[in-house]
C-alpha positions in Angstrom: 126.8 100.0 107.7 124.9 97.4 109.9 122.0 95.7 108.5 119.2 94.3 110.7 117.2 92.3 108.1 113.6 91.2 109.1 111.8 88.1 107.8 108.2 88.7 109.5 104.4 87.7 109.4 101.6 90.2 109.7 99.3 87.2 111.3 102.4 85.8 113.5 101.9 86.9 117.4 105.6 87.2 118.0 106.2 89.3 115.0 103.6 91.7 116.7 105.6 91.5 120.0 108.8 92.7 117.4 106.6 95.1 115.8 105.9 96.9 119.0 110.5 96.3 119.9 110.7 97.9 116.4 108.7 100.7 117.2 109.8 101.7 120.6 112.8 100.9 121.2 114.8 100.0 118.2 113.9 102.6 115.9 114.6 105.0 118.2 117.9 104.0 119.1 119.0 102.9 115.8 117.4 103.9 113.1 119.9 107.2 112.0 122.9 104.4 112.2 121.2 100.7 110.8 119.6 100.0 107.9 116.3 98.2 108.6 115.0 95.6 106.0 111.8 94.5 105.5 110.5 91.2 103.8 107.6 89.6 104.0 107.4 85.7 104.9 103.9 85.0 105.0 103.4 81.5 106.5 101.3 78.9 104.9 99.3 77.8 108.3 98.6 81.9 108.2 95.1 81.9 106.7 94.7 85.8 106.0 99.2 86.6 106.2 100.1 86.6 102.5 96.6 88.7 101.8 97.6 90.9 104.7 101.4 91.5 103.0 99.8 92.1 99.8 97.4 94.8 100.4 100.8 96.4 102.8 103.0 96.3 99.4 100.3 97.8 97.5 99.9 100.6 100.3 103.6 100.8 100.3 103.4 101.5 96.9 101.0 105.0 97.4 102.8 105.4 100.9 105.8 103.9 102.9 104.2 105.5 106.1 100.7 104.8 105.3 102.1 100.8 104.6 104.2 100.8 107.9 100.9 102.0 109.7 98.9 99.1 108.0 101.3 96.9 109.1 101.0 98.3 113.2 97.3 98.1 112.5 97.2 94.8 111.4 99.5 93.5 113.6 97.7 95.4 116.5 95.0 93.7 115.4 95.8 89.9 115.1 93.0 88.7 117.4 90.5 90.5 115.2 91.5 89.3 111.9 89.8 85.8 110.9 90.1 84.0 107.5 86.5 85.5 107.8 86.6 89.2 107.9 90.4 89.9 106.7 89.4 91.4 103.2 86.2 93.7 105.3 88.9 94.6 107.5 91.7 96.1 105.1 89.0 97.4 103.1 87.7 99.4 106.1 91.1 100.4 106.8 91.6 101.5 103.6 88.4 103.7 103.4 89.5 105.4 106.6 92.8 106.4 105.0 91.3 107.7 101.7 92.5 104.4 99.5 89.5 103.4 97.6 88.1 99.9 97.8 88.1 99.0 93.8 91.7 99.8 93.8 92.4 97.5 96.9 90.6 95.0 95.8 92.6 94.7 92.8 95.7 94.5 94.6 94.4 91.8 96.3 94.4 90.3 93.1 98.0 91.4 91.5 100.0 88.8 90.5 103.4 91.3 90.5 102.6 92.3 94.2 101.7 87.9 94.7 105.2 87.4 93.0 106.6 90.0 94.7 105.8 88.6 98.5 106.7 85.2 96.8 110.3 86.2 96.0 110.5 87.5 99.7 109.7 84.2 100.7 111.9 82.2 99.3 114.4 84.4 99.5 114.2 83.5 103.1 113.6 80.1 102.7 117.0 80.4 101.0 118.7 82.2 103.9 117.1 79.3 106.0 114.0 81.0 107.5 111.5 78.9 108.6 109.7 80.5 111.6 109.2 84.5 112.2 110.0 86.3 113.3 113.6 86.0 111.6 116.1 88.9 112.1 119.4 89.3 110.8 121.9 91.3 111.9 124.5 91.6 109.5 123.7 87.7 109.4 123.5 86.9 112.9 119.9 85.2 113.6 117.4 86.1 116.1 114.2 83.5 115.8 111.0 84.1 117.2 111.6 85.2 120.7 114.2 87.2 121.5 115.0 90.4 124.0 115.7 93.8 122.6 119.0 94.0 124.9 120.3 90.8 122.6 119.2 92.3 119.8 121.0 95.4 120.7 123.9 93.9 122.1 124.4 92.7 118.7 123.6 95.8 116.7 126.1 97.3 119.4 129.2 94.9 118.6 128.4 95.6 114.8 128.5 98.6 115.1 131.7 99.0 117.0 132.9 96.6 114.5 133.2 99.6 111.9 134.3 102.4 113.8 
């Protein structure tokens, strides 16, 4: 099986642009034969990321759809989101998808969901991520900017590595 493994920031601008490549075009073409994996690397110059991933595990953990669609919200929404209004904003989101704001707000405040985005992150660190977005496939890096025909091109070979 191929694996595309993605390091990403929910407040990085590229990471958007790989959101929307995700979304269109990769999922489409690949998702029945590539196992996507996602891990949050919330950068520290990031003022609202590692909030951001936080409140997306805890949605992940009452829906993987509804956490995807936070993601592509947030993400959607970069030049919205300040240090400022981050917490107003996912509470707001929240409310319109029925996930009340006491139960966010202690999310916010999880240490399990902090760890958890923590041992994501150095995880990475490990690998040798430092920017995002980070993509593996089957251990072959893409950093930051990056075409979806290289990105296939590679998923391609991989895959006609195991047929």
């Amino acid at each position: 099986m191929v694996r595309v493994v993605i390091y990403e920031d929910l407040q990085c601008p590229d990471c958007a642009d790989f959101r929307h490549m995700m979304d269109e075009k990769l999922l489409p073409r690949y998702a029945s034969k590539v196992a996507f994996e996602h891990h949050d690397f919330p950068l520290a110059k990031h003022a609202w990321a590692r909030r951001a991933s936080i409140a997306a595990r805890f949605l992940q953990l009452q829906s993987p759809e509804l956490a995807v669609e936070f993601r592509r919200y947030v993400m959607g929404h970069q030049a919205d989101i300040s240090a400022e209004n981050a917490i107003p904003t996912f509470v707001r989101w929240a409310k319109e998808h029925h996930i009340d704001e006491p139960s966010l707000m202690a999310a916010l405040e999880d240490s399990k969901l902090a760890a958890d985005i923590e041992s994501d992150y150095q995880e990475g660190v490990a690998r040798g991520v430092a920017h995002t977005p980070t993509i593996l496939v089957n251990g072959q890096p893409f950093i930051e900017t990056f075409t979806f025909e290289e990105v296939a091109k590679a998923i391609d070979s991989e895959l006609a590595a195991i047929k």
